[in-house]
Residue, then its C-alpha position, 0 to 999 in steps of 0.5 A: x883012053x877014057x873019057x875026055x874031062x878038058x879039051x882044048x882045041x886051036x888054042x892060042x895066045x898072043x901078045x901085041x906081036x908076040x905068039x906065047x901059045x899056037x894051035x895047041x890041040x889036047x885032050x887031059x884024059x879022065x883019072x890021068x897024071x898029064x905032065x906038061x913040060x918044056x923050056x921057059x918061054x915054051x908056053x907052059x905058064x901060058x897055058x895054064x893061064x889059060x885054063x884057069x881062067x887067069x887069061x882068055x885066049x886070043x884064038x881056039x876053044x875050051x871044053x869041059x866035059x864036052x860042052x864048049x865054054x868060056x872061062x872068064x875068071x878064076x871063079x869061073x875056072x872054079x865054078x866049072x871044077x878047075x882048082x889050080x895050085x899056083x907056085x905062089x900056093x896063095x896060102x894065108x900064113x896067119x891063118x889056120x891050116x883048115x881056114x885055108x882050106x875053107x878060103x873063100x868057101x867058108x861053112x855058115x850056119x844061118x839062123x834068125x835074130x830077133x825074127x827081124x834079121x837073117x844072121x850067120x856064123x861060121x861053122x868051125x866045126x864042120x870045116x875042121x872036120x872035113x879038113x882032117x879028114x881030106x888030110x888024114x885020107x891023102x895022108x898029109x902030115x901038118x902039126x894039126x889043123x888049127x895050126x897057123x900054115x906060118x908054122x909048116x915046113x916048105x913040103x907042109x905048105x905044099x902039101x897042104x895047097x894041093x890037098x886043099x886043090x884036090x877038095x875041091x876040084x871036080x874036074x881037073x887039078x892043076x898043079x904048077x911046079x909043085x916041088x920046084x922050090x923042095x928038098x928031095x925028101x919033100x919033093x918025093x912025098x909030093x909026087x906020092x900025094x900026086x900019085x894018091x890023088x890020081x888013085x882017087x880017080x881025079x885028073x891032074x895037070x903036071x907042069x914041071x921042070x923035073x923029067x925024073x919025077x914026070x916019068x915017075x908019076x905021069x901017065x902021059x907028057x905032052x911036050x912044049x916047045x916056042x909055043x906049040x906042042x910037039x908031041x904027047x906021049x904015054x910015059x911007059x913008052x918013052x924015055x928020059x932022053x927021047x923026051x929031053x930031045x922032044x923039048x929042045x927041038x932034036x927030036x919031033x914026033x911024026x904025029x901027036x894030035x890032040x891025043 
């Protein structure tokens, strides 16, 4: 394997007397599509939360890019290179495809005013510049940038969430049930922009329901089950079935360790 880019060691999440997360020991691999999958109420959501900072676990330890950290907040998770595309995608919809894009981290152009004030103004330009051209460079299809995101299809609203994750994270790009609410097209053309973004040698974190489209694009499971992790495996030397069995408890694997 290649260098590790997160990992996570001991991890665990407990709610009041409820364990959602045990133990999980993971390595997410640099240039990789991790898939993680398993049943509801296996700890995916869990897991996610926790590495994008949403939620600190209650056990166990975090590190990216072999420092050992502590991910207080979202922000946090984003300051250290971790973008995750939610399910709710947390896109404006009365806002332009570039001002999503921008959300938060908007270009200013600062200059002085009556040589009393520091001002700034938004750099318009600029952002739908770099807009287009992360776009145009994962071949992401919107009416234009400066259209309002109300105006995209579903397959459009997604695409664009993830191309926007994918401008920004340095380290890790989660992405949570990306084509769970799609059609087949549109949910093929988000597995391909997956693919795209994993060519440019960025690391992914798939969660999905989908295990058709998880051996289509993945590198390697890792497979959840009642809150610990049951196995992980590279995609190209398993199947559907033995994967399916690794989810609903028929089938364990002897060892599957952090790796």
């Amino acid at each position: 394997m290649g260098n590790v880019t997160v990992a996570v060691r001991g991890l665990s999440k407990h709610y009041g007397g409820v364990t959602a997360l045990s133990n999980v020991n993971l390595d997410i691999v640099e240039g990789e599509v991790l898939a993680l999958v398993g049943d509801n109420g296996a700890g995916k959501s869990t897991l996610v939360k926790l590495l994008s900072g949403v939620e600190q676990p209650s056990a166990g330890a975090v590190a990216i890019g072999g420092e050992r950290v502590t991910l207080h907040s979202a922000h946090d998770a984003r300051r250290r290179g971790i973008e995750t595309v939610h399910q709710s995608l947390a896109l404006a919809p009365n806002v332009a495809v570039w001002g999503n894009v921008f959300l938060g981290r908007e270009v200013v152009i600062c200059g002085w005013r009556n040589s009393l004030r520091w001002v700034g103004w938004l750099n318009r330009g600029e952002m739908r510049r770099t807009t287009l051209e992360q776009l145009s460079d994962l071949h992401v299809t919107v009416p234009g940038v400066n259209a309002p995101v109300k105006v995209l299809s579903g397959g459009q609203r997604q695409a664009a969430a993830v191309a926007r994750g994918a401008a920004w994270a340095m380290r890790l790009l989660i992405l949570d049930e990306p084509t769970a609410a799609l059609g087949p097209e549109q949910q093929r053309q988000i597995v391909e922009l997956i693919r795209r973004i994993r060519d440019r040698g960025m690391t992914v974190l798939l969660v999905s329901h989908s295990i058709r489209q998880v051996m289509d694009v993945a590198d390697r499971i890792a497979v959840l089950r009642r809150g610990e992790l049951t196995a992980v495996v590279q995609a190209t030397n398993t199947t559907e079935e033995e994967v399916i069995g690794f989810i609903t408890g028929t089938r364990r694997q002897e060892s599957n360790g952090a790796a």
